[in-house]
C-alpha positions as CSV (number, residue, x, y, z in Angstrom):
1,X,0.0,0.0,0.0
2,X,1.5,3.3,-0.9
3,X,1.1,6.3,2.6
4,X,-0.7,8.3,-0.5
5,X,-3.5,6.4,-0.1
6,X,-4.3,6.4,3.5
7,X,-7.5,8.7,5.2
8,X,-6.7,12.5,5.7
9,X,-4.1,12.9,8.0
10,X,-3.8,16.7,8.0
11,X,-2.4,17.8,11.3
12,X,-1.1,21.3,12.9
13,X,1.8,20.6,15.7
14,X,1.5,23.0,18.7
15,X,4.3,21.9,20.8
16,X,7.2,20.1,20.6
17,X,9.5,18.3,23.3
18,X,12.6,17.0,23.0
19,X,13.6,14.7,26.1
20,X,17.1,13.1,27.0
21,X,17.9,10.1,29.4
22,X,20.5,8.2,30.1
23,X,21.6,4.8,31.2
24,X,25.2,3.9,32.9
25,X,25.4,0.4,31.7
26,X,26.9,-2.1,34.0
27,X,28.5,-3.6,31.3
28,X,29.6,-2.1,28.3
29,X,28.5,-2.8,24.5
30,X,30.8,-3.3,22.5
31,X,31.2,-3.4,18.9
32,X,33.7,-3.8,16.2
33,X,34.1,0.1,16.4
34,X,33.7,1.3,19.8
35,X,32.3,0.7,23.2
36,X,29.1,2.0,25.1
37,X,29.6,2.9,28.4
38,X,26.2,4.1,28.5
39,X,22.7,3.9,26.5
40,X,21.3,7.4,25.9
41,X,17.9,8.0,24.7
42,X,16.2,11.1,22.8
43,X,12.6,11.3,22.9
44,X,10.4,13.9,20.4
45,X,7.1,14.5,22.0
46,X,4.8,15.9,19.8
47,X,1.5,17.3,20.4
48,X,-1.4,19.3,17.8
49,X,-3.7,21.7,18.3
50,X,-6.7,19.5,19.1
51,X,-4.4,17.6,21.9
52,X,-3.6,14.8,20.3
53,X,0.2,13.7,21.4
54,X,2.9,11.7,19.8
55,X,6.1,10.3,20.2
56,X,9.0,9.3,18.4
57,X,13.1,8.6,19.1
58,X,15.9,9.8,17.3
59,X,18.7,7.8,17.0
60,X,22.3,8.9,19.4
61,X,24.3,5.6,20.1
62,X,27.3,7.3,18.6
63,X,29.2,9.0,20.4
64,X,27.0,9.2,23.3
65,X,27.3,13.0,24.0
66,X,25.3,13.8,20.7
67,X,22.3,13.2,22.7
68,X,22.1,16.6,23.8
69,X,23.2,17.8,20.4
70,X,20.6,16.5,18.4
71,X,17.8,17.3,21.2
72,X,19.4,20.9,20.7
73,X,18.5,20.8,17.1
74,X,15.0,19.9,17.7
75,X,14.3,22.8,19.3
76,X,16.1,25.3,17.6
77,X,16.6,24.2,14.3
78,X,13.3,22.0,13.7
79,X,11.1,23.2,16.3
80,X,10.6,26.5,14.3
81,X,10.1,25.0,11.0
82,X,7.2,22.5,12.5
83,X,5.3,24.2,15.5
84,X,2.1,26.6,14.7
85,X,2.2,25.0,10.8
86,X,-0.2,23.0,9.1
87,X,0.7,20.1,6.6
88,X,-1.7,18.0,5.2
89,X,0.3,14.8,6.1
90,X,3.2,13.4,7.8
91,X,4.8,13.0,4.8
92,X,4.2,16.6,3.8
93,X,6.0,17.7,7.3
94,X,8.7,15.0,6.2
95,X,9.3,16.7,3.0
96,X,9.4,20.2,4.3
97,X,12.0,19.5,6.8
98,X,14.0,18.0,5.0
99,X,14.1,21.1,2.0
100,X,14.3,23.2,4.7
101,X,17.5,21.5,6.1
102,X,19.2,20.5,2.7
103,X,21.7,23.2,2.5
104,X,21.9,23.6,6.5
105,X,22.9,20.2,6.2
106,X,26.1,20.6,3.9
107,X,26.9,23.7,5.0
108,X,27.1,22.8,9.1
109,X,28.6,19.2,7.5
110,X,25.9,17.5,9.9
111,X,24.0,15.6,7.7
112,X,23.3,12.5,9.9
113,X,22.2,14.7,12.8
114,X,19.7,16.3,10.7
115,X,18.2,13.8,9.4
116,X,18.4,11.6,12.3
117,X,16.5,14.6,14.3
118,X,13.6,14.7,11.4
119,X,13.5,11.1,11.2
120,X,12.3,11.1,15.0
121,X,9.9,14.0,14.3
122,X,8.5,12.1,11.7
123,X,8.2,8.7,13.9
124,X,5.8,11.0,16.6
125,X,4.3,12.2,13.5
126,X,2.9,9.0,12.5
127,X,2.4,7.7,16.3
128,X,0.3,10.9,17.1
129,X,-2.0,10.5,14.0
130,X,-2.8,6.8,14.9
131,X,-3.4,7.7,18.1
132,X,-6.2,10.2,16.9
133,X,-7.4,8.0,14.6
134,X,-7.9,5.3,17.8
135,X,-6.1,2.8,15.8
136,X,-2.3,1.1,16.5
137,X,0.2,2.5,13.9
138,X,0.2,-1.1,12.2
139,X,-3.3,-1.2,11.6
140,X,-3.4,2.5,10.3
141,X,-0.2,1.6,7.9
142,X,-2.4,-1.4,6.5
143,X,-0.9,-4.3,8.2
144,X,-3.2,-7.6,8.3
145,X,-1.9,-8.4,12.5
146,X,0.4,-7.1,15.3
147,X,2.6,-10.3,15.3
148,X,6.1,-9.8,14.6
149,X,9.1,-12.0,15.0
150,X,12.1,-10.9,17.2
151,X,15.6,-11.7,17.6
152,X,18.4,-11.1,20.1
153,X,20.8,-8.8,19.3
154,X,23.7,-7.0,20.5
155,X,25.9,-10.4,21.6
156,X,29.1,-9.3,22.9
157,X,32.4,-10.8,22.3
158,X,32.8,-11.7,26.6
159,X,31.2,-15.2,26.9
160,X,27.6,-14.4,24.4
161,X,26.6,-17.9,24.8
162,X,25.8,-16.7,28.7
163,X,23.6,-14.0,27.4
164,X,22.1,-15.8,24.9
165,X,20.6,-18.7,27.0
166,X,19.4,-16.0,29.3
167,X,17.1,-14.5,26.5
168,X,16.3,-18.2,25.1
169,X,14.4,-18.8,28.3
170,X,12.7,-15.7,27.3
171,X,11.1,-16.8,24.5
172,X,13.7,-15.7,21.7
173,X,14.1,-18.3,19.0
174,X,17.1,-16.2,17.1
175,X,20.0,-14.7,18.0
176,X,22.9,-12.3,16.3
177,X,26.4,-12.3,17.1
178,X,29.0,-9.4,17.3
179,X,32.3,-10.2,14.8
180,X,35.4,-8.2,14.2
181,X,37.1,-8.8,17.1
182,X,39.9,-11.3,15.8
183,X,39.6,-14.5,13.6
184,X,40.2,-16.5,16.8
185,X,37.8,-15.2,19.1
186,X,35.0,-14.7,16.2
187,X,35.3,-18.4,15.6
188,X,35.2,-19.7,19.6
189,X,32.0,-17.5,20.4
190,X,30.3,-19.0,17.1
191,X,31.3,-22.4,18.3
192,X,30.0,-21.7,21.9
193,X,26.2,-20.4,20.8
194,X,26.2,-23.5,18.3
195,X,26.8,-25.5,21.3
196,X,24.6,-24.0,23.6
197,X,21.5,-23.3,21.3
198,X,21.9,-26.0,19.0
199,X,22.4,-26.2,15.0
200,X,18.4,-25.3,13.8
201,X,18.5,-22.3,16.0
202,X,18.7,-19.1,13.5
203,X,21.9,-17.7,13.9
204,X,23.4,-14.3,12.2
205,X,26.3,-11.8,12.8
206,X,27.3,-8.5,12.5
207,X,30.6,-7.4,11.5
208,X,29.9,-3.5,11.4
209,X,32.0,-2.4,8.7
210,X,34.8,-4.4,10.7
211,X,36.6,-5.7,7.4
212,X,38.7,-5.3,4.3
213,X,37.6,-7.3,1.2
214,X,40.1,-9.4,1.7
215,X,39.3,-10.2,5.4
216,X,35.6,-9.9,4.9
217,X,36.4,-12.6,2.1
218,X,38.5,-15.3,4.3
219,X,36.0,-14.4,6.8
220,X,33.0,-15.2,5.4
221,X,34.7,-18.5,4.1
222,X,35.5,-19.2,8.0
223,X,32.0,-18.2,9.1
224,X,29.9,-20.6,6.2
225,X,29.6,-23.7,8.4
226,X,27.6,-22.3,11.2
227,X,25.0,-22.4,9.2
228,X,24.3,-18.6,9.1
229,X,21.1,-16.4,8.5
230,X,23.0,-13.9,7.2
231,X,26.5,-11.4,7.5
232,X,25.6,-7.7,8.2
233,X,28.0,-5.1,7.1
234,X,31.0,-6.7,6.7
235,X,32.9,-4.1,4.7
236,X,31.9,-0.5,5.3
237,X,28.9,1.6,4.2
238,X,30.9,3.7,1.7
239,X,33.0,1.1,0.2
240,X,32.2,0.7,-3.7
241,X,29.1,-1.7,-4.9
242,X,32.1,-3.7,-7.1
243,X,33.8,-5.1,-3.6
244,X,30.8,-5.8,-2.4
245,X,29.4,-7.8,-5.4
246,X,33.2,-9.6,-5.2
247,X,32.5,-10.5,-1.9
248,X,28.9,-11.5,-2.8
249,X,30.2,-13.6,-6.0
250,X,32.4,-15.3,-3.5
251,X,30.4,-16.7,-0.7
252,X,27.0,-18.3,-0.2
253,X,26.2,-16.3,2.7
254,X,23.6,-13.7,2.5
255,X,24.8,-10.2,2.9
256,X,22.8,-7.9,5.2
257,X,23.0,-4.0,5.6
258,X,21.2,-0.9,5.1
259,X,21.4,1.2,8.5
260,X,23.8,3.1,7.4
261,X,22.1,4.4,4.4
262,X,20.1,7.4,4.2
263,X,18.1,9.4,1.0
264,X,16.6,7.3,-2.1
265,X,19.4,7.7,-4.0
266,X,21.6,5.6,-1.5
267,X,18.9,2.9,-1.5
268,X,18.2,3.0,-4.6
269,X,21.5,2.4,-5.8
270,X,21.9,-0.8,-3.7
271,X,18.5,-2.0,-4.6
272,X,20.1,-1.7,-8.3
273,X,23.8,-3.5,-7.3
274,X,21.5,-6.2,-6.1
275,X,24.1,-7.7,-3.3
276,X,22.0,-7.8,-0.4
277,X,19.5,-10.4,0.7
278,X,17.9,-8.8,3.8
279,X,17.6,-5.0,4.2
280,X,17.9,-3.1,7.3
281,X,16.7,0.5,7.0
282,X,16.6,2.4,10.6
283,X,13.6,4.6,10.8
284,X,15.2,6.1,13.6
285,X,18.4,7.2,11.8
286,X,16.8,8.1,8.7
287,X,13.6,8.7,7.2
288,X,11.1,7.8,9.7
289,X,8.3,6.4,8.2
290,X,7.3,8.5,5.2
291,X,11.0,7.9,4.0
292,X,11.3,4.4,4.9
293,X,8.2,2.9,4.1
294,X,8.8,3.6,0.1
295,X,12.7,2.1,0.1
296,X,10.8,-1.1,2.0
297,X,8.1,-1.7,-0.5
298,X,10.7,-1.4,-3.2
299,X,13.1,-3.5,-1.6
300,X,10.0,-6.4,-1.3
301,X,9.5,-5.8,-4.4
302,X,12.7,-6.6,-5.4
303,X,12.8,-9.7,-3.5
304,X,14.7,-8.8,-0.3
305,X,13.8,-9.3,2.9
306,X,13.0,-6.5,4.9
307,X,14.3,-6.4,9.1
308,X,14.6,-3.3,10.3
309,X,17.8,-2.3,12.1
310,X,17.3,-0.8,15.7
311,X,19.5,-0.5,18.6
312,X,18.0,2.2,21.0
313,X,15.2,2.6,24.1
314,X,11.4,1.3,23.6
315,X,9.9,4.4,21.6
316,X,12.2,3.8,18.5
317,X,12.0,-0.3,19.0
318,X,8.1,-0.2,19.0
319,X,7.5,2.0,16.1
320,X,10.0,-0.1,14.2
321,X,7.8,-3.2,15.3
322,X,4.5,-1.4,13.9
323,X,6.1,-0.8,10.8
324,X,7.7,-4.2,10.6
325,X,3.8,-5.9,10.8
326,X,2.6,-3.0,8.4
327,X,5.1,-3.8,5.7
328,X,4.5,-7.9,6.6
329,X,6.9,-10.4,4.8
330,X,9.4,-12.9,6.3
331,X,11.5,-10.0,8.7
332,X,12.1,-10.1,12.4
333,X,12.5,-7.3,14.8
334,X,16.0,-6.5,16.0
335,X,16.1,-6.5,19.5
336,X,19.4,-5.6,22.1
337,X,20.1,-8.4,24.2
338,X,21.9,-6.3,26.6
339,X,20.2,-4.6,29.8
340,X,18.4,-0.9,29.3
341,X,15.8,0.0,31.1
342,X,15.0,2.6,28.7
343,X,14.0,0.0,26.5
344,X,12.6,-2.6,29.0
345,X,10.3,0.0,30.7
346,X,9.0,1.3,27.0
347,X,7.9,-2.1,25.4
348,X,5.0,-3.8,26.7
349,X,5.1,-6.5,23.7
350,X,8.4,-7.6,24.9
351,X,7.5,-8.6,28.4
352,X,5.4,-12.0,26.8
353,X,7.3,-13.4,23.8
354,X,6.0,-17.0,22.4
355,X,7.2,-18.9,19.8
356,X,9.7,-16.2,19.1
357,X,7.3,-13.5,18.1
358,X,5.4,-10.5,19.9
359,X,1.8,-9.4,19.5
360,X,1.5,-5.8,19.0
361,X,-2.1,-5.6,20.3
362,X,-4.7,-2.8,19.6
363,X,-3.7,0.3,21.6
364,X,-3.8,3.2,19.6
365,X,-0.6,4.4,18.1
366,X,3.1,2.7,19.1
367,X,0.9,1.5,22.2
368,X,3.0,3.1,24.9
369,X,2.7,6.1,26.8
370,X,5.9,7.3,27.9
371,X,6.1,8.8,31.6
372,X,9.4,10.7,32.3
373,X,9.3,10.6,35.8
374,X,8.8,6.8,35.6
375,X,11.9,6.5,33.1
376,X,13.7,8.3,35.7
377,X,12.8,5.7,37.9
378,X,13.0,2.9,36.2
379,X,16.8,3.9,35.2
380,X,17.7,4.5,38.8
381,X,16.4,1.1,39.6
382,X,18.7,-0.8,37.9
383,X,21.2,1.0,38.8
């Protein structure tokens, strides 16, 4: 279904919010790239003249101070370019934000915090219009049901088999492992989760961006036997569509990416070097919905699978889940393994998981209503 075809969504923003918290993680994430030593969070609240409210997340994992900075460029960059104006849509808000912001963005050489900031405007866009309509954002979007597979992400290098029995009991019936840490260790942890969870237990990695073509290559040939779902960005985002078609021609594993992509163009053109299997758009990084939906229904088209990407707190997570069930197909929902509260406390759907899969249910919009005092609480809990 194209968005041009839903109801009248014409909608005039009164107020908007822009909300940071912050989680010191016991134990750091760590990635091919960097370590977490916290999880930060950046709300958008939204709310229109008639009441209505909405939320979205914009994505700040990297580095963890740009929190602030981007909740700084809601209000004064986007704030004034949204609040006391009408548009006929989300997509119409989407649209004007980002002309609005094109040359701001090359000249301030902040593109990615621009677009992650309109992305998240446009995520409590969409929330706050299903919530008017008394419908949950899948259901408004055209999905058939609220189920939506999940998987465990985020497995760290330190002993992931641990972790990963720990959310088995949960209810989670796939798993993704972090690579790039050394041939050795890459190859023990794989053996370890085989062992623990067993050989039909879906099984992916993630290198992000960790390797050359030439490592990626032996890599991938070291990697095959597990019995993979898939390898996610195992060279990096900007690297030319030949290597990764080499790499591709080379191996029989499916290649996964997409987070870091942003704009139809960039989609486009690796829709049109046809290397990946699985597609991993982040709403909350770029595009939103009214960006993201189009690149997905292209991508099915094409014949890739669609699982959106998402490492953040439960606002970003859930709207990711609606639009997961909207677009429907084979995906699952990314999910951290790793402790936050900030996404714990946020997602309902995640406290009953059966058969590997949540149910979305009928609350109108994302179905949460975030309370910041009880975020507050929540975080100082588990500390």
């Amino acid at each position: 279904m194209s968005l041009a075809a839903l109801p009248e969504l014409s909608l005039t923003i009164a107020r908007l919010e822009a909300m940071v918290f912050r989680y010191p993680v016991k134990t750091p994430v760590r990635t091919s790239f960097g370590v977490m030593h916290d999880r930060p969070a950046l709300f958008v609240r939204l709310q229109d003249t008639e009441g209505t409210v909405g939320w979205g997340e914009v994505w700040c994992n990297f580095p963890g101070c740009g929190a602030e900075h981007r909740a700084r460029l809601l209000e004064t960059v986007m704030a004034p370019l949204v609040v006391q104006r009408a548009f006929g849509s989300p997509q119409a808000a989407f649209a004007h934000l980002s002309d609005a912001t094109a040359v701001l963005a090359i000249q301030s050489g902040e593109p990615g915090p621009i677009a992650q900031a309109i992305a998240g405007i446009d995520l409590a866009l969409w929330d706050l219009c299903a919530r008017r309509a008394g419908v949950p954002l899948w259901r408004l979007l055209g999905g058939a049901h609220g189920r939506v597979p999940v998987y465990a992400s985020g497995l760290n290098p330190d002993r992931p088999e641990e972790l990963a029995l720990r959310r088995h009991a949960e209810g989670y019936r796939a798993f993704k492992l972090k690579v790039g840490f050394g041939e050795e260790r890459d190859i023990a942890n794989l053996t370890a989760l085989r062992a623990a969870l067993g050989d039909d237990t879906p099984l992916m990695v993630d290198a992000n961006q960790a390797w050359s073509l030439a490592q990626a290559q032996h890599m991938a040939a070291r990697i095959a036997p597990f019995g993979l779902g898939w390898l996610e960005e195992p060279l990096r985002a900007d690297r030319p569509w030949s290597e990764w078609r080499t790499l591709q021609q080379g191996t029989a594993l499916p290649l996964a990416g997409g987070e870091n992509l942003a704009g139809d163009a960039a989609f486009d053109a690796a829709l049109q070097a046809r290397v990946f299997t699985v597609l991993q758009p982040d709403a909350a990084k770029w595009g939103g919905i009214s960006g993201c939906w189009p690149v997905i229904r292209r991508a099915q088209a094409a014949g890739l699978r669609y699982c959106p990407h998402y490492l953040g707190a439960g606002v970003g997570l859930l709207a990711s889940a609606h639009l997961l069930a909207a677009a429907g197909g084979d995906g699952m929902l990314e999910v951290d393994a790793n402790p936050n509260p900030l996404r714990t406390t946020l997602s309902p759907p995640l406290q009953r998981i059966e058969n590997g899969a949540i149910d979305l249910g009928e609350t109108p919009g994302i179905g949460v209503e975030p309370d910041p005092p009880r975020i507050a609480d929540a975080i100082a809990s588990a500390l």
